[in-house]
C-alpha positions as CSV (number, residue, x, y, z in Angstrom):
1,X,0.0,0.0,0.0
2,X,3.0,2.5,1.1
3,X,4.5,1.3,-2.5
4,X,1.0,2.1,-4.8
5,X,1.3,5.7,-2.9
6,X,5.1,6.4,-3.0
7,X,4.2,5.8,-7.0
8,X,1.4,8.1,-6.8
9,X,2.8,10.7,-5.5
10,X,5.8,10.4,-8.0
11,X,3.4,10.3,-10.7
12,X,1.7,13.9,-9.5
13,X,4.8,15.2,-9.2
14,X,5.6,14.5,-12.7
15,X,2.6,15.4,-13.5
16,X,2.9,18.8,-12.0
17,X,6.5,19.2,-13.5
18,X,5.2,18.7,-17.0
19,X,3.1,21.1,-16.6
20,X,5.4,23.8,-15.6
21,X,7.9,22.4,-18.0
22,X,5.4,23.1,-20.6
23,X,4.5,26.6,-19.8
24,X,8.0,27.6,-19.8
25,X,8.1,25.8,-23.7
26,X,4.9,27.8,-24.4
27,X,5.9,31.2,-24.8
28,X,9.5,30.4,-27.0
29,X,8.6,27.4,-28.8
30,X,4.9,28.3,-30.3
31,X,5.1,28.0,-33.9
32,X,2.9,28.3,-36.8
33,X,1.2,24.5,-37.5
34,X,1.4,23.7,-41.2
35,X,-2.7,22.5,-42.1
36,X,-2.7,21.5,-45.6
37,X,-6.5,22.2,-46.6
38,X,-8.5,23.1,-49.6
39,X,-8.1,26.5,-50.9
40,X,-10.2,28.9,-49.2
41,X,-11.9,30.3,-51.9
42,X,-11.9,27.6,-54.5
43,X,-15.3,27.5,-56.5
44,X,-16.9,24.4,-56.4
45,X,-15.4,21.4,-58.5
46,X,-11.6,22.9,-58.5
47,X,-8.9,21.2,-59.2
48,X,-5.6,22.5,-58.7
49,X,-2.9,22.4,-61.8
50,X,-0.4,20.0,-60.4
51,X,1.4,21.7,-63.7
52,X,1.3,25.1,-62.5
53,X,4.3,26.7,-61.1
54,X,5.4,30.3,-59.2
55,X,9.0,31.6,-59.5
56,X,9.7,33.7,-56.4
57,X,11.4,36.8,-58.2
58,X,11.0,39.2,-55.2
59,X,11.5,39.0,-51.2
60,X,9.4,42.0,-49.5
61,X,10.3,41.5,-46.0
62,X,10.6,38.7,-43.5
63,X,7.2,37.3,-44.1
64,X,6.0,38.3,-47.7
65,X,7.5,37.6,-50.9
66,X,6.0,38.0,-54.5
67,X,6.3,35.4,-57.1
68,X,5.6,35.2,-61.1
69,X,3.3,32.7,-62.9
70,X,2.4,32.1,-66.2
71,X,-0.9,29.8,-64.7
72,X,-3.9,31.7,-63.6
73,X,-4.4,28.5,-61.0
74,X,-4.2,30.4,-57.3
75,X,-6.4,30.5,-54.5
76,X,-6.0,33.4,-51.7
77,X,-6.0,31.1,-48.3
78,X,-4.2,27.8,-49.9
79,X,-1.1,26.3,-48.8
80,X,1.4,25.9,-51.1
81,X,5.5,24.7,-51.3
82,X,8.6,25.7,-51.4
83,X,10.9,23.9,-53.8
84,X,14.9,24.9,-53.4
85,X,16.4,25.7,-56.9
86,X,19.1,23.7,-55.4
87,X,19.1,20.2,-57.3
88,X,18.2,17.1,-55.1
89,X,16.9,19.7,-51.7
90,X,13.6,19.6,-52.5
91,X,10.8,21.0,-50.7
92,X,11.8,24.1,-47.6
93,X,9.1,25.2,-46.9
94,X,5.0,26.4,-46.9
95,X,3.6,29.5,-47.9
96,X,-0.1,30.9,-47.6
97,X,-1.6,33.2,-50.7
98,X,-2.2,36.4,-49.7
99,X,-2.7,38.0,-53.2
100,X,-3.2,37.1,-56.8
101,X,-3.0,40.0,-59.6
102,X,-2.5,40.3,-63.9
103,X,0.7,41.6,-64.9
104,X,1.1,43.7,-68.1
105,X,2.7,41.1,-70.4
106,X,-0.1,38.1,-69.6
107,X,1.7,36.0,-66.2
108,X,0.4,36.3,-62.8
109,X,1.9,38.2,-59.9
110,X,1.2,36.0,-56.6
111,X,1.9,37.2,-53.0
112,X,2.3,35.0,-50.4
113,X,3.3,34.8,-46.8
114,X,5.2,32.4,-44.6
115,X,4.1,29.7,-42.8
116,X,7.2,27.7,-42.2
117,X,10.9,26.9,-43.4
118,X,13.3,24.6,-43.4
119,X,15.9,25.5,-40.4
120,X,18.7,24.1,-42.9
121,X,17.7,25.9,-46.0
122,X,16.6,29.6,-46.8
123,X,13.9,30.7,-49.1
124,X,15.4,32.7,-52.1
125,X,15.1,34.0,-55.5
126,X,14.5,31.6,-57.8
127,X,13.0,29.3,-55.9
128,X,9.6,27.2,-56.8
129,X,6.4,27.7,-55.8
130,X,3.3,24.6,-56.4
131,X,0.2,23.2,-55.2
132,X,0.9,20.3,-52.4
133,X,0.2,16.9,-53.3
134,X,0.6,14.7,-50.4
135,X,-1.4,11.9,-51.0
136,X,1.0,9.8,-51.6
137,X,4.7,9.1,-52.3
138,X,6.5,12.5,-53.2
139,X,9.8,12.5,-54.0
140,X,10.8,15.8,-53.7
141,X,8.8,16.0,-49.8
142,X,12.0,14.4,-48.3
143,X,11.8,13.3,-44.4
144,X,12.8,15.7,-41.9
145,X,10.9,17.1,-38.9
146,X,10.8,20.3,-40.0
147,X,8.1,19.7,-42.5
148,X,5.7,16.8,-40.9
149,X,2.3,17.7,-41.3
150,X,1.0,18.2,-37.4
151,X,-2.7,19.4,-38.4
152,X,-5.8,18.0,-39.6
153,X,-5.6,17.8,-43.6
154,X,-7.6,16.3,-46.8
155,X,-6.4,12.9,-48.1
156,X,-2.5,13.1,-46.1
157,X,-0.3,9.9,-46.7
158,X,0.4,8.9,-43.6
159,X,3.7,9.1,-44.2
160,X,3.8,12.6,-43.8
161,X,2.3,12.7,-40.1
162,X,3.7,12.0,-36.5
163,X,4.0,8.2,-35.5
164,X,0.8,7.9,-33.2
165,X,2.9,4.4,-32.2
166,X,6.0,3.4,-32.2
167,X,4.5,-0.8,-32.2
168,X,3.1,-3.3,-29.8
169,X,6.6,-4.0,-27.9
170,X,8.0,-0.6,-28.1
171,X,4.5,1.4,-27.0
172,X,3.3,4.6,-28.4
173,X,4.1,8.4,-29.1
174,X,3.0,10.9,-27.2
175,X,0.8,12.2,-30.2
176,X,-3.1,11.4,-30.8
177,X,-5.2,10.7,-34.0
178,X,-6.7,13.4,-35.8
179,X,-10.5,13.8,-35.2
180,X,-12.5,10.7,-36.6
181,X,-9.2,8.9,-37.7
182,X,-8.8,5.2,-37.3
183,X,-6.1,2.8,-36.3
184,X,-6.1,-1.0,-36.5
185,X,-3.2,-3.4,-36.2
186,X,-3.3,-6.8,-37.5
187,X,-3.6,-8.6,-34.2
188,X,-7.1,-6.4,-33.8
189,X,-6.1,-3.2,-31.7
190,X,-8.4,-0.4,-32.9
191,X,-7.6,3.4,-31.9
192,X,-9.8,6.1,-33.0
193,X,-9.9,9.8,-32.6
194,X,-12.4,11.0,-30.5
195,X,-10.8,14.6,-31.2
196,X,-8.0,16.0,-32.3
197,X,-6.2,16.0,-28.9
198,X,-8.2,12.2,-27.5
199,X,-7.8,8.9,-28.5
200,X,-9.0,5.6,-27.2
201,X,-8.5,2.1,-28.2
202,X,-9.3,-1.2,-27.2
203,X,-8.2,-5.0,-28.4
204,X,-11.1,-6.4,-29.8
205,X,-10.4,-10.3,-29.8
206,X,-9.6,-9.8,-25.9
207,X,-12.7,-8.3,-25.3
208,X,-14.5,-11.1,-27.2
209,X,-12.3,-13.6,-25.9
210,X,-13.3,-12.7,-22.1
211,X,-10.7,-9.9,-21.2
212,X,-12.0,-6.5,-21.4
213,X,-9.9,-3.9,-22.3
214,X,-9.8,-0.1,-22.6
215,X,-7.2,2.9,-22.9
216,X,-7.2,6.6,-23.8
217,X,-4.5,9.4,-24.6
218,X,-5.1,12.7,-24.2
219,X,-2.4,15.5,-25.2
220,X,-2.4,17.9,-22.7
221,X,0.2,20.7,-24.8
222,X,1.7,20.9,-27.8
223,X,4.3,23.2,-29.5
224,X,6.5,22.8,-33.0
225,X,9.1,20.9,-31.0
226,X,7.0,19.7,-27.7
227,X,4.2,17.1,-27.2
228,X,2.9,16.0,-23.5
229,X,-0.1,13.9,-23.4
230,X,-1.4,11.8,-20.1
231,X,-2.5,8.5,-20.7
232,X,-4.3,5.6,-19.2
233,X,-4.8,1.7,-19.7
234,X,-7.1,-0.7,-17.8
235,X,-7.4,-4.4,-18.7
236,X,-9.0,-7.9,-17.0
237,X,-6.8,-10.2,-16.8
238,X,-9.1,-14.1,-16.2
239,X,-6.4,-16.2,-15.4
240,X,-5.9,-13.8,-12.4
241,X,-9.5,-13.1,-12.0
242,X,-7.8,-9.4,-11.7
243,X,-7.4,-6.1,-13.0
244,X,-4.6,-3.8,-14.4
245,X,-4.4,-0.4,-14.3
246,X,-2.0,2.1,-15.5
247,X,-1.1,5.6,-16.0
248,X,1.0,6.8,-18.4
249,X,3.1,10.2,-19.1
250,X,4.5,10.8,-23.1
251,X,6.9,13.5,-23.9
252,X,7.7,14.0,-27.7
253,X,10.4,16.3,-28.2
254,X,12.4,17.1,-31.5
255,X,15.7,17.0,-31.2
256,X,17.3,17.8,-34.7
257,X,16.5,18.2,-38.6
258,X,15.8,14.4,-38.7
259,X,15.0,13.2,-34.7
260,X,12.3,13.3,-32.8
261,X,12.5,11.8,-28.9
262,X,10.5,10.0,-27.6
263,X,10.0,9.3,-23.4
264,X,7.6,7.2,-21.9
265,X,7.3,6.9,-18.0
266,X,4.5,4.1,-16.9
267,X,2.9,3.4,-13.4
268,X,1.5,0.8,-12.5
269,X,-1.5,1.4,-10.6
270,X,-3.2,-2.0,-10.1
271,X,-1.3,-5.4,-11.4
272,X,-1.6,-8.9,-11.4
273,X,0.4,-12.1,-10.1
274,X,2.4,-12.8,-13.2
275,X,2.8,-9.6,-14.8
276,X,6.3,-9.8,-14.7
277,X,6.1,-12.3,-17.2
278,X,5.1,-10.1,-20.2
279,X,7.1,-7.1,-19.3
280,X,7.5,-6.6,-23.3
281,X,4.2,-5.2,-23.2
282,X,4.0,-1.6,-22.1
283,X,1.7,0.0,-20.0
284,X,0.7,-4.0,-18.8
285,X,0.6,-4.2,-14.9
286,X,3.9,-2.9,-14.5
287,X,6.3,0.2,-13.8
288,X,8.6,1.3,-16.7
289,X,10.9,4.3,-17.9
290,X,11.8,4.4,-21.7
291,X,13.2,7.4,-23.6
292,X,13.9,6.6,-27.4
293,X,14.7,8.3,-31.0
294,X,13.0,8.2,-34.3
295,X,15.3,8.4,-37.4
296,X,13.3,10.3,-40.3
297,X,14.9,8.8,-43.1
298,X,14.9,11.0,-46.6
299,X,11.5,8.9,-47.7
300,X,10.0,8.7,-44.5
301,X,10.6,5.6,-43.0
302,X,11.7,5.6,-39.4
303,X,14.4,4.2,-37.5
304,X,13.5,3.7,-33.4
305,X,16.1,2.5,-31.1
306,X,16.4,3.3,-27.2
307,X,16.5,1.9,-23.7
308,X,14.0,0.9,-21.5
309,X,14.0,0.0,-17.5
310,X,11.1,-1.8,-15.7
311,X,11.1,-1.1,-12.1
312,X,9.6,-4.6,-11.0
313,X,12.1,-6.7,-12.9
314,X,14.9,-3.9,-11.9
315,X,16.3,-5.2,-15.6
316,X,17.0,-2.6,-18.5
317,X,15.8,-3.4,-21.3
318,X,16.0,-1.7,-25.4
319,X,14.9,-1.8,-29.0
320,X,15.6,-1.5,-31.9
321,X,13.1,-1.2,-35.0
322,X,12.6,-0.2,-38.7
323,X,9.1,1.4,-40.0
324,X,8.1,1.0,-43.4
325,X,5.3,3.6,-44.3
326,X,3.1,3.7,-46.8
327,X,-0.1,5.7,-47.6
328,X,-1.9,4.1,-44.9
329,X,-0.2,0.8,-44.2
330,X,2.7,0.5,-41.6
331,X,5.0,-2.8,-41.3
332,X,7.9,-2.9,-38.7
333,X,10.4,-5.4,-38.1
334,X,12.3,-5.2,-34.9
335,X,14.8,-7.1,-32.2
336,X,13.9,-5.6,-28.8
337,X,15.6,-6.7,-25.1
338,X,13.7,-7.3,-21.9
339,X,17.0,-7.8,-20.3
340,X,20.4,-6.8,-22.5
341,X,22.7,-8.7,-20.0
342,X,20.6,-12.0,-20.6
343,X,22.1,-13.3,-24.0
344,X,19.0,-15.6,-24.7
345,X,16.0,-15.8,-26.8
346,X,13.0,-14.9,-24.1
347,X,10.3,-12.2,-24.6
348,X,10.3,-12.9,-20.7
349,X,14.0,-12.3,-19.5
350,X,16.0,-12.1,-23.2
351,X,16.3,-11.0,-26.6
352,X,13.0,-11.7,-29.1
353,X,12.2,-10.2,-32.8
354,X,8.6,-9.1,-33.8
355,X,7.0,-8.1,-36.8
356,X,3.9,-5.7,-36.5
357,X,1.5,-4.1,-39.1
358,X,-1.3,-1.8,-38.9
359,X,-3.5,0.7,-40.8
360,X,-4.0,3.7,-40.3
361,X,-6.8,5.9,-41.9
């Protein structure tokens, strides 16, 4: 009993010091987040060009710039991109329409202001503007966290968003689904988006099978470079004829052009007799700390590796996966450790591999 509230009260004060942590983020970190919607005042039944093109031939101040175009194909209020001159760059940046005028000899003069750039690359001269097309693959929409798409948008491959889970052994981001969004995993997890900033899921064969389930996510702050979201999983375990009952806190924080780092503190609340078992399940009946990195790779895959250390076990455990993303389909392969001095194959006390899949849409 003294052990469930020593935990407590280490969980409130983590709690209270994420809190603070994340007013202090608030007022230095608050960037612009990039929402890639229809134009605002596109008539009924447009398409955009994906032929058309904007040179940028002037730079008015920090914010505006003026571009030429020989396509009358512009809406004031849509996002558009940023393509370096610079061969094999790609896109730096977004840009809102702010203005669309005739010039004298037939092209277009289009104004546009900033939304967001690329901290490696500036904007200049000669650069290219288009209409965004990120339904899919895009080859010149290379992978860096400067340029994931954070905010609710029309038909986004999912390669382009934050990972909303990092996979079954590893556990899951500190990010939600978008508002209606679905998630389903091949062994039958389904997450969905309640809202933009809550998301529940549950496993649907356990529930069937006689083991209720039930968790929810709820992001609490987020900046450009800062996520915090509380979380919390129950379960019924019928072997034990008990209950589980976690709480979890998820810190995402970017560290670089191409990292984003991921920490994941678990208490465990309620827990069962052999929960100790299946410590390579997160957020199961046990306490764990994990911090972790996602690789953005130049076409969007990730890379994951870190440490983790479960408190009941006292054994440090790691991981080490790779993400292939599609539009909507994930698949991960990836050898994780539930105790790295244990040179054995044991989900329980060793070294095991896993393969997961899910969809997300």
């Amino acid at each position: 009993m003294l052990g469930l509230r020593f935990l407590g009260f280490i969980f409130l004060g983590l709690m209270c010091a994420g809190g603070a942590l994340a007013n202090s983020y608030h007022a230095m970190d608050e960037e612009v987040q990039i929402s890639v919607r229809e134009p605002a005042a596109a008539e009924p039944g447009y398409t955009a060009d994906p032929k058309a093109v904007a040179r940028i031939n002037m730079i008015l101040d920090d914010k505006t710039l003026k571009a030429t175009s020989s396509y009358n194909d512009w809406r004031i209020g849509e996002t558009v991109s940023v393509e370096s001159q610079k061969k094999g760059v790609g896109i730096i940046g977004f840009l809102e329409i702010i203005g669309v005028s005739n010039n004298e000899d037939g092209t277009f003069q289009v104004t546009a202001e900033l939304l967001r750039q690329s901290r490696l690359h500036l904007m200049q001269v000669g650069d290219e503007i288009s209409h965004i097309d990120l339904s899919s693959d895009n080859e010149k929409y290379k992978g860096t966290t400067d340029l994931i798409v954070k905010s609710r948008g029309k038909n986004i491959s999912s390669k382009y968003k934050p990972l909303f889970t990092q996979g079954v052994s590893v556990g899951e981001t500190a990010e939600t689904l978008w508002q209606n969004e679905f998630l389903l995993t091949w062994f039958g997890q389904v997450s969905y988006g309640l809202t933009d900033r809550l998301s529940v899921n549950t496993i649907i064969p356990a529930d069937v099978g006689g083991a209720p389930n039930a968790a929810a996510k709820f992001r609490v702050y987020q900046s450009d470079s800062n996520v915090f979201s509380l979380g919390t999983n129950a379960a019924y375990v019928p072997k034990d004829a008990s209950t589980t009952l976690n709480f979890t806190i998820f810190w995402d924080s970017v560290s670089s052009e191409s990292v984003v780092s991921h920490t994941l503190f678990t208490v465990a609340a309620m827990s069962f007799a052999s929960a100790e078992d299946i410590t390579a399940v997160k957020s199961l009946g046990t306490t764990s700390f994990q911090t972790g990195y996602e690789f953005i790779l130049d076409n969007w895959d990730r890379v994951l590796l870190g440490p983790s250390y479960n408190f009941e076990t006292k054994a440090l455990g790691g991981y080490l996966t790779y993400v292939k993303i599609w539009d909507r389909f994930h698949f991960s392969l990836s050898v994780n450790s539930t105790d790295v001095s244990s040179f054995k194959i044991s989900p329980v006390d060793g070294y095991f591999f896993l393969f997961d899949a899910y969809w997300r849409f």
